[in-house]
Backbone bond lengths (Angstrom), bond angles and torsions (degrees), N, CA, C in turn:
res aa  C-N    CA-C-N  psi(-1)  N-CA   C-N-CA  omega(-1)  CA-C   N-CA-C  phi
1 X - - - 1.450 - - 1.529 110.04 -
2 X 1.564 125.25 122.09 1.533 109.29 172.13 1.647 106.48 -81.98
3 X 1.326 89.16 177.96 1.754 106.87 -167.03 1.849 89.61 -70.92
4 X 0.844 114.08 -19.73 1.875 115.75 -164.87 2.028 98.15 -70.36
5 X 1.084 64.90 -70.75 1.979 78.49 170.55 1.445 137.48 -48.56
6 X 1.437 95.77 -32.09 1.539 114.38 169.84 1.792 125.98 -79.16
7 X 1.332 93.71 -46.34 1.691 126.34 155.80 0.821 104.56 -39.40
8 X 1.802 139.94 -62.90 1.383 142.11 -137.15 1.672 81.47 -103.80
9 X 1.370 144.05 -36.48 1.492 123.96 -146.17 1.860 75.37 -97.68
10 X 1.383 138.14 -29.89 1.270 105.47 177.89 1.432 133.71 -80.81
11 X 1.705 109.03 7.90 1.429 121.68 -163.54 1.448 70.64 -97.47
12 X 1.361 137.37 -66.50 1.543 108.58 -165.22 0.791 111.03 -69.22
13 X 1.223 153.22 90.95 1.706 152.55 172.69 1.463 105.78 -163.11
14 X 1.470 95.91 -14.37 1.944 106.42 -176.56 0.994 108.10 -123.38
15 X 1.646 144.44 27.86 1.537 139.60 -142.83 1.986 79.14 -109.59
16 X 1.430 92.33 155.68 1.242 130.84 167.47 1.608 119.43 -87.62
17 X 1.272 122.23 111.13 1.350 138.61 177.30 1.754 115.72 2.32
18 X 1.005 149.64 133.78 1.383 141.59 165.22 1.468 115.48 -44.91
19 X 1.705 104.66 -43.89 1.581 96.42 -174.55 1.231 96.37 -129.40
20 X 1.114 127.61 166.45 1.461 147.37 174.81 1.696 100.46 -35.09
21 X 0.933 120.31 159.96 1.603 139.39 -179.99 1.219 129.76 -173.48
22 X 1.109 130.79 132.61 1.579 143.26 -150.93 1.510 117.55 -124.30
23 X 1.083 118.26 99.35 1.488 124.15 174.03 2.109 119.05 -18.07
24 X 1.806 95.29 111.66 0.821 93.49 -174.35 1.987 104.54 -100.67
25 X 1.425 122.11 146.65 1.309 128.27 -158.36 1.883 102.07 -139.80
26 X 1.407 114.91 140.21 1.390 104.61 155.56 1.405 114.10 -102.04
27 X 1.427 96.48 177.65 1.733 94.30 -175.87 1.918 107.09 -72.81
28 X 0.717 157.87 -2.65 1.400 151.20 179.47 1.644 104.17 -106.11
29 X 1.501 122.30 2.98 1.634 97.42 157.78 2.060 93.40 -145.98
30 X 1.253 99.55 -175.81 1.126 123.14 -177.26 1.648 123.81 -97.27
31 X 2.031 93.08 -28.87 1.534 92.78 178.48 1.204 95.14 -117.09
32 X 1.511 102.36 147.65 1.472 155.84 -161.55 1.817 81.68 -59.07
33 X 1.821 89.14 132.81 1.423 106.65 179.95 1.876 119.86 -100.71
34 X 1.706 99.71 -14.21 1.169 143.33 -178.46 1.454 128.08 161.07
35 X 1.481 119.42 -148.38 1.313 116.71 -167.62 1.393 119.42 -150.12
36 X 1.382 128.38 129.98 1.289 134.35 179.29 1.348 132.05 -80.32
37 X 1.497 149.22 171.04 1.317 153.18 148.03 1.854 89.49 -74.81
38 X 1.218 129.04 129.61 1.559 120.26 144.42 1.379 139.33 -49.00
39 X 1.366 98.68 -10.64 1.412 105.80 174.20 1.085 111.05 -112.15
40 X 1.273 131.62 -19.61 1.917 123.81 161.74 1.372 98.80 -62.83
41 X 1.641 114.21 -47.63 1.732 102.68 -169.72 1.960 113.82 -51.12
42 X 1.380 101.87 -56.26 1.176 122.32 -179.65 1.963 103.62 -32.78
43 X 1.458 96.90 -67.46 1.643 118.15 173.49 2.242 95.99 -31.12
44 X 1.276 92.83 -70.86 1.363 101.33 -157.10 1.871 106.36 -56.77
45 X 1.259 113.85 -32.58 1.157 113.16 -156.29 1.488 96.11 -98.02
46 X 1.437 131.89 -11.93 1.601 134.04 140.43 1.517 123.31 -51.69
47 X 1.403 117.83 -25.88 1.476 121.42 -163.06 1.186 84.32 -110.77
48 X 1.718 138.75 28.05 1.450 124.25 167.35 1.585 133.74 97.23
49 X 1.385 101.82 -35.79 1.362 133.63 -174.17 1.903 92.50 -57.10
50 X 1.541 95.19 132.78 1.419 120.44 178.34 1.537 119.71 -64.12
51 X 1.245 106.91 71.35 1.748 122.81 -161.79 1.166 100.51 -170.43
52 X 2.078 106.80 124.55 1.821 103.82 -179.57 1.605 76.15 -147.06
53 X 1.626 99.13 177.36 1.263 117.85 -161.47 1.800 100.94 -92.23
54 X 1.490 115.46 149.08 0.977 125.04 -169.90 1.630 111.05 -138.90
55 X 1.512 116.20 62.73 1.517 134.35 -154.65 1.357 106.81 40.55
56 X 0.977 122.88 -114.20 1.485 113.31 -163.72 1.297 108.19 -90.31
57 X 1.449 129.95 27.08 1.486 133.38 179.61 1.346 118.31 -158.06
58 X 1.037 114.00 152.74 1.967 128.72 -155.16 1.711 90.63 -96.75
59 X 1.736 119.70 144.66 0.952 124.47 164.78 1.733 99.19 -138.80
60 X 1.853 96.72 141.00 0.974 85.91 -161.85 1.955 97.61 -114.93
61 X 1.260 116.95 128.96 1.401 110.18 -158.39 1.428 117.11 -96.25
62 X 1.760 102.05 -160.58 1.799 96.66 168.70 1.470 102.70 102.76
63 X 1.168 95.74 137.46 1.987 105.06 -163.50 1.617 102.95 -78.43
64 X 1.250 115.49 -48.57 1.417 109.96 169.37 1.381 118.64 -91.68
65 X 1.454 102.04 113.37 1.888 107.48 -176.79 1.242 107.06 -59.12
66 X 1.305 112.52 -41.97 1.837 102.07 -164.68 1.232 128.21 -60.29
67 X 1.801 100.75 -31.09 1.132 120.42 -158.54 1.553 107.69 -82.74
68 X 2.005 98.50 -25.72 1.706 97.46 -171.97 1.754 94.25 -86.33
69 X 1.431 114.48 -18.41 1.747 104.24 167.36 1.137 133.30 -60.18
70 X 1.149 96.04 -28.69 1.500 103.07 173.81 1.681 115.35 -81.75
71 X 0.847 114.69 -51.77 1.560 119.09 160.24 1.241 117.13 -22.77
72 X 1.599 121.03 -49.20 1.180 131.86 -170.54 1.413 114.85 -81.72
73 X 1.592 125.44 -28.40 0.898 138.89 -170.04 1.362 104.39 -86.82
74 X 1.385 119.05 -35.06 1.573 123.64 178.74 1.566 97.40 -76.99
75 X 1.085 139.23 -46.91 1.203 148.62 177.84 1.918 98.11 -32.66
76 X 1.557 97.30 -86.67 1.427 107.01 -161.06 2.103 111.06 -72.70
77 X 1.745 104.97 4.95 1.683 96.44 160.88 1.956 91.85 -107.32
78 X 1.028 149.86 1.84 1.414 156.47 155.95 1.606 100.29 -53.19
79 X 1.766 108.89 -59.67 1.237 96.26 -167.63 1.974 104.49 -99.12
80 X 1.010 107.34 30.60 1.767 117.11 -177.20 1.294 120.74 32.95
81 X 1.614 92.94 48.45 1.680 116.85 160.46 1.218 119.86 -73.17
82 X 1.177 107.52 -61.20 1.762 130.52 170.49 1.570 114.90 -47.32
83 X 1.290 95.25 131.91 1.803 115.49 169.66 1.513 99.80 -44.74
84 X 1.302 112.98 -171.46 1.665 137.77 -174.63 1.741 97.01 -70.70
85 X 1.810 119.33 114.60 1.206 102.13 -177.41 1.366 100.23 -98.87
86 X 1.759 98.95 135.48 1.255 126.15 153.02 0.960 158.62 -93.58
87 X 1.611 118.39 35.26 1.663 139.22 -168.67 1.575 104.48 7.01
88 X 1.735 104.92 47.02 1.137 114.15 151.68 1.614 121.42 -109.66
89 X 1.716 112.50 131.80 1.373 102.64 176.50 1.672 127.30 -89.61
90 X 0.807 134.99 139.61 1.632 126.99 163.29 1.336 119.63 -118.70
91 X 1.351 105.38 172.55 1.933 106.49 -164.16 1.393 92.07 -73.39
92 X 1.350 108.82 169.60 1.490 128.22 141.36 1.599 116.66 -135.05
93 X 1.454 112.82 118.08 1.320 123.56 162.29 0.917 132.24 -106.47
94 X 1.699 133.77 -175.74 1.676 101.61 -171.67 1.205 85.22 -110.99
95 X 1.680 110.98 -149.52 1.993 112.85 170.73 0.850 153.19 -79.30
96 X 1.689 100.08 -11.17 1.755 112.62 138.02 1.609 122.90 -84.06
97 X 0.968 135.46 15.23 1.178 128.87 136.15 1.555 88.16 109.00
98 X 1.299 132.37 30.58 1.518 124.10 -178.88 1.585 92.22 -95.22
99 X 1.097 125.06 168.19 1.948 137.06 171.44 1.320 91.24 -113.47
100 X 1.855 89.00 127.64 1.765 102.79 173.25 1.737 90.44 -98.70
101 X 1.578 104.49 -18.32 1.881 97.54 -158.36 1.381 113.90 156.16
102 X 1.346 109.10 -179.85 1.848 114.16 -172.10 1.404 104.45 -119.73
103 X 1.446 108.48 172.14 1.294 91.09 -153.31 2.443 67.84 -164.06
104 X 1.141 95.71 147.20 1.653 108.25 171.97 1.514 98.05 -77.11
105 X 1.275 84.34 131.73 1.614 104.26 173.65 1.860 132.25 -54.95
106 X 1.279 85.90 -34.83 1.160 97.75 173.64 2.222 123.99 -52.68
107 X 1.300 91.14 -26.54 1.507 119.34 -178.57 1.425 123.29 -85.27
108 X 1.463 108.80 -24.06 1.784 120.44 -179.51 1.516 106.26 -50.73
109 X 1.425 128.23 -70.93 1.276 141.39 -161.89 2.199 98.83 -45.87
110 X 1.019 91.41 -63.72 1.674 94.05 177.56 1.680 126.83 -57.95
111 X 1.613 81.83 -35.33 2.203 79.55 173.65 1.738 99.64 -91.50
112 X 1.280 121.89 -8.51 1.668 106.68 -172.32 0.906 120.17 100.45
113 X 1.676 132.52 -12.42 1.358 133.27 -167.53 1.377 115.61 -65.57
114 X 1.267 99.51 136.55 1.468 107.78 178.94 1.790 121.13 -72.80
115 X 1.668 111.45 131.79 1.690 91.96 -169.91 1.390 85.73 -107.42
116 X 1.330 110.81 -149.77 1.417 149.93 -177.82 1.415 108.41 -138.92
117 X 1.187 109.16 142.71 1.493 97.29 170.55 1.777 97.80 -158.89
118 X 1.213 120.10 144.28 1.634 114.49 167.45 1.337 107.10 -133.21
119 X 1.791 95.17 161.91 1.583 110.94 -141.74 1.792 82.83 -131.52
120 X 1.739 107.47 165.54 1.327 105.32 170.89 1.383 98.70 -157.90
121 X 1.598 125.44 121.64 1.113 149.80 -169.10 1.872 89.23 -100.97
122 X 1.554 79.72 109.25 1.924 90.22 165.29 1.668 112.81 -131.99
123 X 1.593 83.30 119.21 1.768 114.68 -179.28 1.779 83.63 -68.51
124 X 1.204 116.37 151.91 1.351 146.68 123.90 1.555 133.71 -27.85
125 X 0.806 126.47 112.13 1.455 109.65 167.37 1.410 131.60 -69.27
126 X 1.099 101.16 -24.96 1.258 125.24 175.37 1.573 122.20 -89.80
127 X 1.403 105.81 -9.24 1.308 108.69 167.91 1.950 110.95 128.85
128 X 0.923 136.97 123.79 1.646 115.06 174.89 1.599 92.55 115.83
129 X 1.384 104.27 173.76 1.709 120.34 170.78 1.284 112.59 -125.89
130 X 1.466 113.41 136.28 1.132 118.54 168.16 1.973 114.70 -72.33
131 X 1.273 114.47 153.02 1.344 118.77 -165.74 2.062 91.81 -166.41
132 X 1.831 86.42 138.32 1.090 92.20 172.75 1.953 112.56 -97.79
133 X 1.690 103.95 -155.26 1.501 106.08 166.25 1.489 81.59 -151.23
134 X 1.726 102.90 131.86 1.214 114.37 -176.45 1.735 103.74 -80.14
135 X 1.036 113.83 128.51 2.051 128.17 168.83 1.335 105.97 -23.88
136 X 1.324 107.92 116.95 1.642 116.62 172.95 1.825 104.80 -44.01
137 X 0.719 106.66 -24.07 1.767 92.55 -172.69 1.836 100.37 -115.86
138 X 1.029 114.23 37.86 1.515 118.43 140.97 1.690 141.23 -35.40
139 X 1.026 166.86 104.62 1.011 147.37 -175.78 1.731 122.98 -69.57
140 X 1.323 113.14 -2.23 1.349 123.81 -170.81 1.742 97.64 -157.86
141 X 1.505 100.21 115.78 1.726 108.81 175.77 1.502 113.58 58.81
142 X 1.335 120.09 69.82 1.369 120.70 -165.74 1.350 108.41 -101.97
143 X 1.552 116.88 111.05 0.793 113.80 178.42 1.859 108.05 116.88
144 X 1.419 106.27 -52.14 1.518 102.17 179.40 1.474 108.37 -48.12
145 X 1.509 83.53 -173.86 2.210 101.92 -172.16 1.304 83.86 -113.76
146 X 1.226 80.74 157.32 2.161 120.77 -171.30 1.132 124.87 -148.29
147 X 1.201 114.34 166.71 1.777 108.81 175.02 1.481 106.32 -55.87
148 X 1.598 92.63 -178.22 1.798 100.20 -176.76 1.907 90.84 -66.52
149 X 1.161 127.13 -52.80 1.331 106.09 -177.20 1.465 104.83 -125.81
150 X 1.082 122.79 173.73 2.026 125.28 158.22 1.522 98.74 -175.81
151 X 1.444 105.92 131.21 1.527 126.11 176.48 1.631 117.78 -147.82
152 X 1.322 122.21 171.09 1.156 121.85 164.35 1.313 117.17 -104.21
153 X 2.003 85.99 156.21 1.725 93.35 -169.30 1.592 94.60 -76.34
154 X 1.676 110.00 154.33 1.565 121.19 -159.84 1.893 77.66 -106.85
155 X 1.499 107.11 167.59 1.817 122.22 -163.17 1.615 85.12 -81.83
156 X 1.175 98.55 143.22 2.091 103.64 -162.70 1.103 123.55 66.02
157 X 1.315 144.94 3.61 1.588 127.13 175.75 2.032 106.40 -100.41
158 X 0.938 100.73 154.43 1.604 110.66 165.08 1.995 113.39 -73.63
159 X 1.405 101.84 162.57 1.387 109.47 145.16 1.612 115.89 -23.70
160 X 1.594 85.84 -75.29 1.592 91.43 -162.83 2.008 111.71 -77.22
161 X 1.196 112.48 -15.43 1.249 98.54 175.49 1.707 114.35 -78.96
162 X 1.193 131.94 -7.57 1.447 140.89 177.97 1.280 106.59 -93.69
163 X 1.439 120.04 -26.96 1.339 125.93 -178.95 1.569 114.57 -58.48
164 X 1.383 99.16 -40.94 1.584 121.09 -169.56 1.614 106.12 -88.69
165 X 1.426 114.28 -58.10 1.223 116.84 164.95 1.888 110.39 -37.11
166 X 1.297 119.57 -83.31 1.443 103.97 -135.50 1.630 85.17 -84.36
167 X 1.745 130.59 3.90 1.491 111.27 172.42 1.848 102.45 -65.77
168 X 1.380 111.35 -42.71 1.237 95.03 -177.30 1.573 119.42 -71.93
169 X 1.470 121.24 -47.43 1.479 111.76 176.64 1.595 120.68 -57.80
170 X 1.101 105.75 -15.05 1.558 108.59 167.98 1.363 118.81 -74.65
171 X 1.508 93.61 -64.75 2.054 113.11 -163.89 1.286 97.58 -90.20
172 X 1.261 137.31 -59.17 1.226 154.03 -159.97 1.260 117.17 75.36
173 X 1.373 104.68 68.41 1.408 127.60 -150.31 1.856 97.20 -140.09
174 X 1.510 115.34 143.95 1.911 107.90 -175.17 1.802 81.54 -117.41
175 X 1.798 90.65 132.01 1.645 80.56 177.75 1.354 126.21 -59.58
176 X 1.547 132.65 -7.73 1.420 147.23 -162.15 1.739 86.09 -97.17
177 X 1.042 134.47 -16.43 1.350 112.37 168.39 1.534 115.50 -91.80
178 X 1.348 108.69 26.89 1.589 109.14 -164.68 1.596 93.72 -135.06
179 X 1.506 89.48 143.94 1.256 89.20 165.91 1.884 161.49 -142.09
180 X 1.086 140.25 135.50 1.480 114.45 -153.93 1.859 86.03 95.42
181 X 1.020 113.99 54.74 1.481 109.80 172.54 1.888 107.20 -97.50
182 X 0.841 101.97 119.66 1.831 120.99 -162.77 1.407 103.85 -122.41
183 X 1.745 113.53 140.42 1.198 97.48 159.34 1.579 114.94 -107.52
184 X 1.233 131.88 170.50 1.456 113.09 -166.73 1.601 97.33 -144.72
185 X 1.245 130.41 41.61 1.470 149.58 169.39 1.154 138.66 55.75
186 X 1.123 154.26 -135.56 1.613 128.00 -143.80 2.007 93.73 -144.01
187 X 1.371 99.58 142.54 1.647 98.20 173.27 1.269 87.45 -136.94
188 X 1.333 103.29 170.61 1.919 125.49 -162.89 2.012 86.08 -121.84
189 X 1.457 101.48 146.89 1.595 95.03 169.03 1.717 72.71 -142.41
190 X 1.384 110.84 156.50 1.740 130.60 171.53 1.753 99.84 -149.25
191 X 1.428 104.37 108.75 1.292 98.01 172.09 1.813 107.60 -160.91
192 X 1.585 127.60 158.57 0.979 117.17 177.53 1.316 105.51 -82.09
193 X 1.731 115.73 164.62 1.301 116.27 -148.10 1.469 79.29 -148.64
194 X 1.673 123.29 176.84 0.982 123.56 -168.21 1.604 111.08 -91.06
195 X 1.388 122.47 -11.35 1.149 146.21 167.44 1.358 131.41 -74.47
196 X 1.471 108.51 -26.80 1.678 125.03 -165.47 1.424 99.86 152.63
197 X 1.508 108.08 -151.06 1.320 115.99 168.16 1.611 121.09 -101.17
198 X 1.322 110.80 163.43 1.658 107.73 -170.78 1.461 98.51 -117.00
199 X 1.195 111.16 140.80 1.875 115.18 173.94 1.355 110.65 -141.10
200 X 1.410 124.54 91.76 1.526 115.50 -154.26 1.376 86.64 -124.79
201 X 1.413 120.74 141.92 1.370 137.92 164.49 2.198 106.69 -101.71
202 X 1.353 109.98 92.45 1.164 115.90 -157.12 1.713 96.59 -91.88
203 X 1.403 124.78 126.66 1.270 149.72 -178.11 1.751 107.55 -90.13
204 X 1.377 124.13 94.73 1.608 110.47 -172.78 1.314 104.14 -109.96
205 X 1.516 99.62 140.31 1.466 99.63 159.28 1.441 114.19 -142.97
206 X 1.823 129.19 170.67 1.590 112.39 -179.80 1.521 79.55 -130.97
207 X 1.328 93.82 -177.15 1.748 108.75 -172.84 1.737 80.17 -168.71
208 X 1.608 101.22 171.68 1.266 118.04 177.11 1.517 124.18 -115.81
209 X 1.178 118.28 104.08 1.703 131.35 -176.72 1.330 119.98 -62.33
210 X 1.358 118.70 94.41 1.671 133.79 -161.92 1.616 81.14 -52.99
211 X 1.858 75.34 156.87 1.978 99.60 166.00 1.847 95.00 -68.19
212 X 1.547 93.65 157.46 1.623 105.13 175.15 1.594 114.30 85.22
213 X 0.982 110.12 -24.29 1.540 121.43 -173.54 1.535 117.99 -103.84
214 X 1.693 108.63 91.02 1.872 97.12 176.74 1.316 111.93 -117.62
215 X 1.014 129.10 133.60 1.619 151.29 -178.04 1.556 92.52 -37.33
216 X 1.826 107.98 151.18 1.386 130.13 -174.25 1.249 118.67 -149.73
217 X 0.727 123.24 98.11 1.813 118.89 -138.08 2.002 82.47 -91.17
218 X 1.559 90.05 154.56 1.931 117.13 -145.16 1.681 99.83 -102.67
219 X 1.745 113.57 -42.20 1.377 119.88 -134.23 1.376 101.22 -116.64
220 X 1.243 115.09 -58.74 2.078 125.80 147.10 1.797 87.64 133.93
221 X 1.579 99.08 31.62 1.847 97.95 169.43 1.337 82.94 -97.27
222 X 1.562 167.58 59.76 1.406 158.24 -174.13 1.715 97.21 -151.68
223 X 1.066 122.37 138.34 1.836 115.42 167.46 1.656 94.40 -114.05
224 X 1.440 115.00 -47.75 1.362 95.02 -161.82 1.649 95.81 -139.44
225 X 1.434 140.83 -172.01 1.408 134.04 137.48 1.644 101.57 -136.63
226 X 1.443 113.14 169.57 1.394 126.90 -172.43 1.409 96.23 -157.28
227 X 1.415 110.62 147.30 1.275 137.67 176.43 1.506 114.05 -98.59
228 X 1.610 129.64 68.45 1.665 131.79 -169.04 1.273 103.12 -59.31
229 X 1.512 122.13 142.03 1.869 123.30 146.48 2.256 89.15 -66.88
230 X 1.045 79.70 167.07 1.639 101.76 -177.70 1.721 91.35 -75.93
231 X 1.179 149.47 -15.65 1.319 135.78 168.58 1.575 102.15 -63.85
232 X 1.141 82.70 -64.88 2.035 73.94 -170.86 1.075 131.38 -83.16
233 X 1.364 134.26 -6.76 1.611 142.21 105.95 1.053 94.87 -0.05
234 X 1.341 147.54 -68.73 1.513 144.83 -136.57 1.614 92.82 -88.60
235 X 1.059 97.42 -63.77 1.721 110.33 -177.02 1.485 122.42 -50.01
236 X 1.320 114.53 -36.44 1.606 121.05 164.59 1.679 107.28 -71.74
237 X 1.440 111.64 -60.75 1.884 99.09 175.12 1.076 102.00 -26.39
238 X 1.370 132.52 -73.75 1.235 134.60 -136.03 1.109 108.39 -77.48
239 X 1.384 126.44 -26.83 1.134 122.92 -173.39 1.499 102.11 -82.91
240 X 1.052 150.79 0.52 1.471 158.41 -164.95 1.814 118.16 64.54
241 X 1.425 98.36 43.44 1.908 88.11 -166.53 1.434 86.08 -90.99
242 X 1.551 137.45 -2.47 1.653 105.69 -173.32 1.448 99.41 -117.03
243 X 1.310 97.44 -179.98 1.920 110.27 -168.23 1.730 92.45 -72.10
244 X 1.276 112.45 164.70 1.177 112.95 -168.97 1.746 106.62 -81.74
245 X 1.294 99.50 -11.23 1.826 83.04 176.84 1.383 107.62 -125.72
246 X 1.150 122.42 48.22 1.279 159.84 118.64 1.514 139.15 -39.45
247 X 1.745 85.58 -64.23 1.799 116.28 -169.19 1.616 84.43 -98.96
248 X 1.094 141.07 -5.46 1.317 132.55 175.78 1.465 112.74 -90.94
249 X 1.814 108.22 -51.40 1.207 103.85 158.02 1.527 135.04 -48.82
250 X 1.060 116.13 -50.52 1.863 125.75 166.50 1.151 108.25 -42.71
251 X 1.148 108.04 -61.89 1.687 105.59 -157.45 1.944 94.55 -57.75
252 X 1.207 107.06 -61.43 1.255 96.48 -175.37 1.806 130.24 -58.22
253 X 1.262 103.43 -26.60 1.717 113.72 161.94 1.687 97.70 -69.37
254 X 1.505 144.68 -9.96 1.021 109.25 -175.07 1.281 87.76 -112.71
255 X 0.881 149.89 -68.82 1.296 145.36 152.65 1.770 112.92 13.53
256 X 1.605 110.35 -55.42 1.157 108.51 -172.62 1.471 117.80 -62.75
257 X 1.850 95.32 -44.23 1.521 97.23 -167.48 1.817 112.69 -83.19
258 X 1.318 105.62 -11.52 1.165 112.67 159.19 2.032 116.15 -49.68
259 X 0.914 99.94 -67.71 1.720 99.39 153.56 1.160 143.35 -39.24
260 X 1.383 97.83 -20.14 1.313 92.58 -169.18 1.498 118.01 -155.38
């Protein structure tokens, strides 16, 4: 990998929103829970929706959070703002890290909310990395290559209960058949997305994928998987076929075990 290439995939990983965006807040804290377009807020808070302006920042109100999240979330897949909905929930906390509430997933990318998500880099036993190809009809990177798995944590699960969960609905893989399962710590990606903005606090870990055993993906978010030698691993990064926090993860799992 040159330093040029590496440089450039970590400058996108920290980019600043496409368009302007305005601190979004509920009424029970002060720090920002995520972040708005001013003109979706504007939009939303014309069509009724429990959200008014708070000088240069949107607060979004209402005694029961969940209930006004959800509102909002039905709101913006009503008006086919919202990504692919998945009567999946995720947390929302603010920027000290307290939980006001959950909020459908489908809605994060547009308000700014920050997720979680964990990833799992699986070596081969036999030598090479496993790597998926994310489902042509994805809402984010459709189609690129990825780790053997990466998902978000759902509102109530742990690290380790998502770990296990989406390795199997992904790979179709039980983490107890894996082995040398490690976690190897947390990266930040901030970037605009085709949805809104993305703020993912990414949880990595690798483990080692016995001989005899190849991933079967569970859920039909998977198109294909491949087993790379580390040459062409190299040769696909570079060439840009994986999602960018992907090629961030790799590089640094190869990097690592290169060390070590």
């Amino acid at each position: 990998m040159t330093v040029d290439w590496l440089r450039d995939l970590r400058v996108r990983a920290d980019r600043p929103p496409a368009l302007a965006r305005d601190a979004l807040l509920v009424e029970t804290s002060d720090a920002a829970i995520g972040s708005i377009e001013p003109s979706l807020a504007r939009r939303m808070a014309g069509a009724g929706l429990p959200i008014k302006a708070d000088a240069d920042r949107w607060r979004i109100t209402g005694r029961t959070l969940n209930a006004t999240f959800a509102s909002i979330a039905e709101w913006l897949r009503d008006q086919r703002l919202a990504s692919a909905w998945r009567n999946e929930l995720l947390s929302v906390s603010d920027a000290t890290g307290v939980p006001v509430g959950v909020i459908e997933r489908a809605a994060v990318r547009l308000l700014g909310i920050t997720t979680h998500a964990v990833h799992l880099v699986g070596w081969a036993e036999q030598g090479g990395v496993w790597v998926q190809q994310r489902a042509f009809d994805k809402s984010t990177d459709p189609g690129q290559w990825d780790t053997l798995m990466g998902g978000l944590i759902a509102a109530g699960e742990s690290i380790a209960d998502t770990l296990a969960r989406e390795t199997w609905e992904e790979a179709g893989l039980r983490i107890k058949a894996l082995r040398e399962v490690t976690p190897r710590g947390r990266l930040t990606v901030r970037r605009p997305v085709s949805n809104g903005y993305m703020v993912e606090h990414i949880h990595v870990h690798d483990a080692v994928v016995p001989a005899g055993i190849t991933p079967l993906n569970q859920d039909g978010e998977v198109a294909a998987f491949e087993c790379l030698g580390i040459d062409a691993l190299h040769e696909r990064l570079r060439a840009g076929a994986f999602t960018l926090e992907a090629a961030l993860i790799l590089v640094d799992m190869l990097a690592l075990r290169k060390r070590g």
